[in-house]
C-alpha positions as CSV (number, residue, x, y, z in Angstrom):
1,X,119.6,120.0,97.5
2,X,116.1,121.2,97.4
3,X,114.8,118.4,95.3
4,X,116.9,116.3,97.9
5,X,114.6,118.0,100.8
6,X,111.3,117.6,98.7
7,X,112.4,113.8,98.2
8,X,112.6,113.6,102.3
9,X,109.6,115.3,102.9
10,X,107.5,113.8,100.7
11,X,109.0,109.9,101.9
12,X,108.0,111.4,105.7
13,X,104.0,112.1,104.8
14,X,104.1,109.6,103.3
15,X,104.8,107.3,105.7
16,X,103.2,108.8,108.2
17,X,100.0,108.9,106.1
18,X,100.7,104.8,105.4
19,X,101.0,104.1,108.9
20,X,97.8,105.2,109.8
21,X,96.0,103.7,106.8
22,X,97.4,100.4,107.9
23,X,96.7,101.2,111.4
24,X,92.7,101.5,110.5
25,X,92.7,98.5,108.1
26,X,93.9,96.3,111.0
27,X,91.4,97.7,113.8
28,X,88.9,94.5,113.4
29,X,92.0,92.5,114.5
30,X,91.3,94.2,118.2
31,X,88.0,95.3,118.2
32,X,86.6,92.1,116.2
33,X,87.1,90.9,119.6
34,X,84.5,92.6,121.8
35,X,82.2,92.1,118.9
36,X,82.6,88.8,118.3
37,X,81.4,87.8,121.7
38,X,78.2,90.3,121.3
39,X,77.4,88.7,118.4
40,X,78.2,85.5,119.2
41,X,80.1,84.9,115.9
42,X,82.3,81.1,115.6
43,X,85.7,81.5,114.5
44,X,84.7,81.3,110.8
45,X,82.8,84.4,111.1
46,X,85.4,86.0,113.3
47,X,87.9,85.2,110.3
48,X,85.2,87.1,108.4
49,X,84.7,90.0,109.8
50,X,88.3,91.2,110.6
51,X,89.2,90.1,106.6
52,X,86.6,92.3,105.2
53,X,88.9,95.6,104.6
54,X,91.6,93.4,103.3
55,X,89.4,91.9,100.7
56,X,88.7,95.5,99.5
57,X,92.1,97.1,100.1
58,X,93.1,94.2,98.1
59,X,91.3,94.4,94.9
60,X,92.2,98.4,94.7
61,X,95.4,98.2,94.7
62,X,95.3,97.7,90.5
63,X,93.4,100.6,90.3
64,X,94.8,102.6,92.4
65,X,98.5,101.8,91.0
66,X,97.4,102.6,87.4
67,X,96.0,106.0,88.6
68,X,99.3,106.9,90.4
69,X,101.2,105.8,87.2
70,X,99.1,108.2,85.5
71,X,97.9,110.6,87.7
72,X,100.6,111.2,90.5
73,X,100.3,109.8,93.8
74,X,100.1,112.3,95.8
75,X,96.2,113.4,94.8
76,X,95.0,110.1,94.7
77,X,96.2,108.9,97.9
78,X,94.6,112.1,99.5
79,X,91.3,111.1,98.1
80,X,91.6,107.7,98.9
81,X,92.2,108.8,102.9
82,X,89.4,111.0,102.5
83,X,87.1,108.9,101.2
84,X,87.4,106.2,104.2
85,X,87.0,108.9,107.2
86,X,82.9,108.8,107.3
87,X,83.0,104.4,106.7
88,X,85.3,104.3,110.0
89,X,83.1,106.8,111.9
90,X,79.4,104.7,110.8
91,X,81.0,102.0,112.2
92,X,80.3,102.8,115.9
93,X,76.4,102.9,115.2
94,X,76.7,98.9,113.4
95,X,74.6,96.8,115.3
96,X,74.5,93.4,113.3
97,X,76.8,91.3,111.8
98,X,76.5,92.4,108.3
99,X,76.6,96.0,109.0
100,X,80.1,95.5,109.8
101,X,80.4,93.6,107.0
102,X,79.6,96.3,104.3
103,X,81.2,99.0,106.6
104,X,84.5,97.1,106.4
105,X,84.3,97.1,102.7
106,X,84.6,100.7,102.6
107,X,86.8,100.8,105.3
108,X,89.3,98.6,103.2
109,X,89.7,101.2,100.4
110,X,92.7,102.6,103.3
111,X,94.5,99.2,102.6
112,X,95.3,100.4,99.1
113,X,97.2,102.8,100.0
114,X,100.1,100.8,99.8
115,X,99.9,101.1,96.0
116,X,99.9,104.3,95.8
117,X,102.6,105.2,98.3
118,X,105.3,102.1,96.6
119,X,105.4,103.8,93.2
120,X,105.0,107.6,94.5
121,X,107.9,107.6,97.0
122,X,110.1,105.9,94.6
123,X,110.1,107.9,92.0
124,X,111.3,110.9,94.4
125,X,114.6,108.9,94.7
126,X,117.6,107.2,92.5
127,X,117.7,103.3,91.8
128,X,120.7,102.7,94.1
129,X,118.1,104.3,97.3
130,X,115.2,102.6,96.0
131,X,115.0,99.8,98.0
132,X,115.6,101.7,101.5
133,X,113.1,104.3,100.4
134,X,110.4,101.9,99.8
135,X,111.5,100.0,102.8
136,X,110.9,103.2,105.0
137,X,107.5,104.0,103.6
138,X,107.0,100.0,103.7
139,X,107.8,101.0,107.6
140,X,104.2,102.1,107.7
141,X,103.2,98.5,107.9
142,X,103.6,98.9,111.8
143,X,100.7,100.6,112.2
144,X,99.4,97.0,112.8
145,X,101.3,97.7,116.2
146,X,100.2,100.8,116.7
147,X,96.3,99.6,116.3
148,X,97.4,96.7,119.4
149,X,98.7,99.5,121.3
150,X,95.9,102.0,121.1
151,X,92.5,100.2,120.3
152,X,92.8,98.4,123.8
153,X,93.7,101.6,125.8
154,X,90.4,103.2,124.5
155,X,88.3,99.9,124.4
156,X,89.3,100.0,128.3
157,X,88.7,103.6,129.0
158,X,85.1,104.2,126.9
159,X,84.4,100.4,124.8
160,X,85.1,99.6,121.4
161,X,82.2,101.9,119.7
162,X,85.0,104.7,120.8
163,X,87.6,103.4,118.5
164,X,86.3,104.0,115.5
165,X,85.1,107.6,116.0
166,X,89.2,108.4,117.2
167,X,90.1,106.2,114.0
168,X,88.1,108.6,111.6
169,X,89.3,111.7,113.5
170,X,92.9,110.6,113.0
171,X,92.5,109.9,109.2
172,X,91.2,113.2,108.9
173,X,94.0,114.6,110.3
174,X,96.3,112.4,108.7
175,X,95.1,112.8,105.6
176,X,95.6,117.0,105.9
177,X,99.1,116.8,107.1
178,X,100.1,114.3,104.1
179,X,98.7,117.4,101.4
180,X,100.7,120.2,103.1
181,X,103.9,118.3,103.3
182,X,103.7,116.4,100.0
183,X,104.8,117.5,96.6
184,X,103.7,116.8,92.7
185,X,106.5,116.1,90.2
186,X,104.7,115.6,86.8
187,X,107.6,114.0,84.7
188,X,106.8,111.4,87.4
189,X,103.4,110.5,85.6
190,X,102.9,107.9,82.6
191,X,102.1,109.6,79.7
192,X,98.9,109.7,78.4
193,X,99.6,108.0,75.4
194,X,100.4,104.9,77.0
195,X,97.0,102.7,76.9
196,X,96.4,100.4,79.7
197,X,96.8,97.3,78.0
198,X,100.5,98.1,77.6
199,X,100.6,98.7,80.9
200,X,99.1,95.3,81.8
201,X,101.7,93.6,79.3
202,X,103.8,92.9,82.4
203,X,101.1,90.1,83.2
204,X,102.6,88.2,80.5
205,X,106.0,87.9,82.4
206,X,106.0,84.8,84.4
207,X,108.1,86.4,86.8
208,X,105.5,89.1,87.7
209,X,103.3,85.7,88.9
210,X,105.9,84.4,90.9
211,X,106.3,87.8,92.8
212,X,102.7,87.4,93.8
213,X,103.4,84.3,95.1
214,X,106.3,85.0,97.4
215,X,104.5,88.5,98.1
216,X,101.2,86.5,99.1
217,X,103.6,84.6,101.7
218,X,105.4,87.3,103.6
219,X,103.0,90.0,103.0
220,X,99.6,88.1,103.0
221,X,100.8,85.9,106.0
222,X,101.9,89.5,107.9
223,X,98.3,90.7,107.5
224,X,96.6,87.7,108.4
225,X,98.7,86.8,111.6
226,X,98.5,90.4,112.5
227,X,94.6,89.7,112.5
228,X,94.6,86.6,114.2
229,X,97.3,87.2,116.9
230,X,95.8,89.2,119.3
231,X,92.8,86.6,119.2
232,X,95.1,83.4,119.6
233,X,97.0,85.1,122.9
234,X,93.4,85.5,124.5
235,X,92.2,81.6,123.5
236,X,95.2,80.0,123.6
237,X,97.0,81.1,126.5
238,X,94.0,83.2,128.5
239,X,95.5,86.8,128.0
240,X,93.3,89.9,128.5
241,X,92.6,91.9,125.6
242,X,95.3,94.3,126.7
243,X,98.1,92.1,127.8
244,X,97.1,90.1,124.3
245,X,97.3,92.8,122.2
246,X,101.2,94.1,123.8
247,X,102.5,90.1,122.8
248,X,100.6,90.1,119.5
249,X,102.8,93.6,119.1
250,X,105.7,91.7,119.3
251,X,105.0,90.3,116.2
252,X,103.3,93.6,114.4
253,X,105.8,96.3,115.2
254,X,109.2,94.7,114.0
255,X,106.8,93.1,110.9
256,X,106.7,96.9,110.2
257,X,109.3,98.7,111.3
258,X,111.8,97.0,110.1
259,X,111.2,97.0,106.5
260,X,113.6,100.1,106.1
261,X,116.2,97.3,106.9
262,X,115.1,95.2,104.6
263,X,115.2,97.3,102.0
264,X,119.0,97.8,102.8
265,X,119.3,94.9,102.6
266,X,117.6,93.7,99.6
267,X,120.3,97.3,98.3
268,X,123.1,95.3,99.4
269,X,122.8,91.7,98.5
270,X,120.1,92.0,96.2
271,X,116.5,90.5,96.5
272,X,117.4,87.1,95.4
273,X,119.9,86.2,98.0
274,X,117.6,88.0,100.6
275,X,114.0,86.3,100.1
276,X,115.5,82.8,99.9
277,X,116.7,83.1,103.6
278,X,113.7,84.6,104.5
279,X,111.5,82.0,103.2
280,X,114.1,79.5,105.1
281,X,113.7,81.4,108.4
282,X,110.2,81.3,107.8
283,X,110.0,77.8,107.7
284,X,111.9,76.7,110.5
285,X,109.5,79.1,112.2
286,X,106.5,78.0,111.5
287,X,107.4,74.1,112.2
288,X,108.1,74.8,115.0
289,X,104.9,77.2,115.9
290,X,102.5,74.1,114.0
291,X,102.8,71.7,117.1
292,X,99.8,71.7,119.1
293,X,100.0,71.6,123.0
294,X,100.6,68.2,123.6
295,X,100.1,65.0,125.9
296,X,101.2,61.4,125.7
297,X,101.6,58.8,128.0
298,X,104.4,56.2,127.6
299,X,104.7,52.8,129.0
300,X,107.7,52.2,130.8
301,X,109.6,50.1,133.1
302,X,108.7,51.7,135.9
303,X,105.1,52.7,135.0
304,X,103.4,54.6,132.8
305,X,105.4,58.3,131.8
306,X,103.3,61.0,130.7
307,X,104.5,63.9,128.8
308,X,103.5,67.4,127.5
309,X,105.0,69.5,124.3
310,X,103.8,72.7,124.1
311,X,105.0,76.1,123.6
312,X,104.8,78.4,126.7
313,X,103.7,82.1,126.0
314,X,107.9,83.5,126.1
315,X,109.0,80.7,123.4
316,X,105.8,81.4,121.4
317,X,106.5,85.1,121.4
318,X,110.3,85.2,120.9
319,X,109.5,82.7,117.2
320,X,107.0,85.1,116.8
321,X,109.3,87.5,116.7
322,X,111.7,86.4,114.8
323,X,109.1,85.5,112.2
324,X,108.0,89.1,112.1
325,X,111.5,90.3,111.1
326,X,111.8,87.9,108.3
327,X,108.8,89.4,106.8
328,X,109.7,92.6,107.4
329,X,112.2,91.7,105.5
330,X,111.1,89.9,102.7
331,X,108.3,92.4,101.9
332,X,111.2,95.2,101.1
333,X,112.9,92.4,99.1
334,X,110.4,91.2,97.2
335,X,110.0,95.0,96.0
336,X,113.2,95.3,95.4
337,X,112.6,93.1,92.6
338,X,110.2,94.9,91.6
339,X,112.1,98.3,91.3
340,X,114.8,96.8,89.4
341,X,112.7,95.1,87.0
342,X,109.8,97.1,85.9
343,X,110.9,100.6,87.2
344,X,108.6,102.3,84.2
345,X,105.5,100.5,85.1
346,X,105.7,100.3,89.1
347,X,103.0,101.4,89.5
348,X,101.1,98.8,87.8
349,X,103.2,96.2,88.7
350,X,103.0,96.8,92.0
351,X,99.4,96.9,92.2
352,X,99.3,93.0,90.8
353,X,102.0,91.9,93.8
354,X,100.3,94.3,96.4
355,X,96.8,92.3,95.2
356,X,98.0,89.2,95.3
357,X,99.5,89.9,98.8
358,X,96.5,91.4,100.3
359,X,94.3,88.5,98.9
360,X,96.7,86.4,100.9
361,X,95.5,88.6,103.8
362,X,92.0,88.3,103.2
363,X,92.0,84.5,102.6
364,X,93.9,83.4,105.6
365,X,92.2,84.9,108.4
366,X,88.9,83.0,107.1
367,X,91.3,79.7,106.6
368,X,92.2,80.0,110.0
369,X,89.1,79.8,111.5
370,X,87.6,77.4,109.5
371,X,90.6,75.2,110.2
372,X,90.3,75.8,113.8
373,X,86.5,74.8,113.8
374,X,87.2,72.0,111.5
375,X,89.9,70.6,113.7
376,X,89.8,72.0,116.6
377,X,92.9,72.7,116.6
378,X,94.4,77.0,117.2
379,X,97.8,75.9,116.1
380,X,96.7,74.8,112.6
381,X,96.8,78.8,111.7
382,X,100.7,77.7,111.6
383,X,100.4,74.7,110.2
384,X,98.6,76.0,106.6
385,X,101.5,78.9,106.4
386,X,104.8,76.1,106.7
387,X,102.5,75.0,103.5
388,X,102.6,78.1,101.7
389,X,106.3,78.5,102.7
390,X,107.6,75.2,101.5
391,X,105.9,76.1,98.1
392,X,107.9,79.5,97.6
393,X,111.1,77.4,98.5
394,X,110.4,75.1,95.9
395,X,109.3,77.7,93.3
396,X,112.1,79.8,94.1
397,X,114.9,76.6,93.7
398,X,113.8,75.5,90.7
399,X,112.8,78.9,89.0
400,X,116.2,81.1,89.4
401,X,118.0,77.6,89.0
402,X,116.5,77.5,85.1
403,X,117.3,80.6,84.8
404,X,120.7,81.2,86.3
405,X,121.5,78.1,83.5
406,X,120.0,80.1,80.8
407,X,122.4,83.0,81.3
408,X,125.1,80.8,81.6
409,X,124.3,78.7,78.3
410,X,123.8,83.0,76.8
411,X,127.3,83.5,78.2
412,X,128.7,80.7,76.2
413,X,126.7,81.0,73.3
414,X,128.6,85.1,72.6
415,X,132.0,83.8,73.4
């Protein structure tokens, strides 16, 4: 029972230390705004700047993993929180463009803390809670929400050079509260004698590649809409930054919260079944979001008929929705596999998918903009992730179907 309370209490700091890692890594998704029109930045740039922390949260997460196999979790991910507190404060005093730059590098270190958490928190619990366990510290993605709901309060109440200085303050605290409440458990660690090239042996596996993939999609697309939202509600459809940032929510808070259900889920049915209906839902989604507003003009019998497509804010908002929960979803399950596979090397393993999905994060944001001042078109942000979708959908067809033969032909083979 007391290991039982330790599990709970360590999957609680956890979280909450997660959540407001995640809540900091998003803020250029808010407060990009306000400097984007002080800079007067195009949307390339803007893609930029509010992709910088991924970029670095991405390539830490290898690291960062490898150091929690071997290290525990629990001291790395409070130096890591640590670590960010001064970037976040320095960036109230940036005054060009590539101050913010180098400022969101350092920032980004917070975005690995996803790698550190995944393998920590599950090895605190048995295979069969796994799943829901990392799905509940995977929970801690909705601090994207959180920074939609906070950053424009403040930016109203004292400007955007405020957020950052409350940003660093809350790490700090954050970062104390996660050390009191958390707990070491050394038969948790690698040992020693287990060199790192073993370790990376699981790069071999093309199945580790393909996780990346599908992880790149519901993960990498979660981070970069998350990003772009708040920014599309405002140009698209002539929000304020506040009113934007509440719709964008919509999409952030059940892309976070609910990943406790996914990993349920993913418990349940098992991650197979799970990700290929979120990869369909997905899809249907983002057809649907890819059509630009719309007007033609038809020649008829009576005249000439024009008529307008488009998406008004509620239908745009309820997809978006809905597309949020299947990647709240399909993050847990794509962990799941994860867990079941590779369950001594997590950590590692982990940190590959975790890259591979923030790179996805960091890429897309950029994509977006350069699409929308390539074509001019805002709804083309959609139109590159059906793309990405139908890819996973074919990978995942043709993949499991090989396989699922194999074990058949393995089957017959010992009979």
């Amino acid at each position: 029972m007391a290991m039982q309370n330790k599990a709970n209490s360590v999957l609680a700091s956890s979280t909450l230390a997660f959540t407001v890692c995640f809540t900091i890594w998003m803020m250029f998704g808010v407060i990009g705004i306000p400097i984007k029109k002080i800079l007067d930045l195009n949307e390339t740039q803007f893609g930029l700047l509010t992709a910088m922390p991924v970029l670095t949260g991405s390539l830490v997460r290898v690291p960062l993993g490898i150091w929690t196999d071997r290290m525990g979790g629990r001291i790395v991910l409070f130096c890591l929180m640590l670590s960010t507190v001064m970037p976040i404060f320095l960036i109230s005093y940036a005054t060009t463009y590539w101050h913010f730059l180098v400022l969101g590098l350092f920032v980004g270190v917070a975005g690995g803390s996803f790698s550190v958490g995944t393998p920590y928190v599950a090895r605190w619990f048995k295979k069969e809670r796994q799943g829901l366990a990392m799905g509940i510290f995977g929970a801690g993605n909705s601090g994207a929400a959180v920074n939609k709901f906070i950053a424009p309060v403040i930016i109203a109440a004292a400007g955007w050079t405020m957020v950052p200085k409350i940003y660093a303050l809350m790490m700090l605290v954050a970062a104390l509260i996660f050390w009191a409440f958390s707990a070491t458990d050394p038969s948790h660690q690698v040992a020693r004698s287990v060199s790192l090239s073993e370790q990376f042996k699981m790069l071999k596996d093309p199945k580790v590649w393909r996780y990346c993939q599908y992880y790149s999609v519901v993960f990498g697309g979660y981070v970069g809409l998350s990003l772009w939202m708040v920014k599309y509600f405002v140009t698209e459809y002539e929000f304020d930054i506040r009113h934007a940032a509440l719709l964008a929510a919509c999409f952030s808070l059940p892309g976070g919260v609910l990943r406790a259900f996914g990993g349920w889920l993913a418990d349940k049915y098992g991650a197979y079944k799970v990700t290929w209906w979120v990869m369909w839902v997905c899809w249907v989604a983002f057809f649907l979001l890819s059509y630009p507003q719309t007007a033609f003009t038809v020649k008829t019998v009576t005249g000439m008929q024009t008529f307008h497509i488009a998406l008004n804010p509620l239908m745009f908002t309820s997809i978006l929705f809905v597309v949020g929960i299947a990647m709240a979803v399909g993050k847990a399950s794509v962990f799941k596999f994860i867990s079941n596979e590779y369950s001594d090397n997590i950590g590692a393993v982990s940190g590959v998918v975790g890259l591979a999905g923030g790179l996805g994060g960091f890429i897309l944001p950029i994509m977006f903009g350069a699409m929308v001042d390539l074509t001019g078109v805002r709804s083309s942000c959609f139109m590159l992730l059906y793309g990405t979708v139908c890819i996973s959908l074919v990978w995942m067809h043709f993949q499991f179907r090989r396989e699922i033969l194999q074990s058949a032909q393995t089957a017959l083979a010992a009979t």
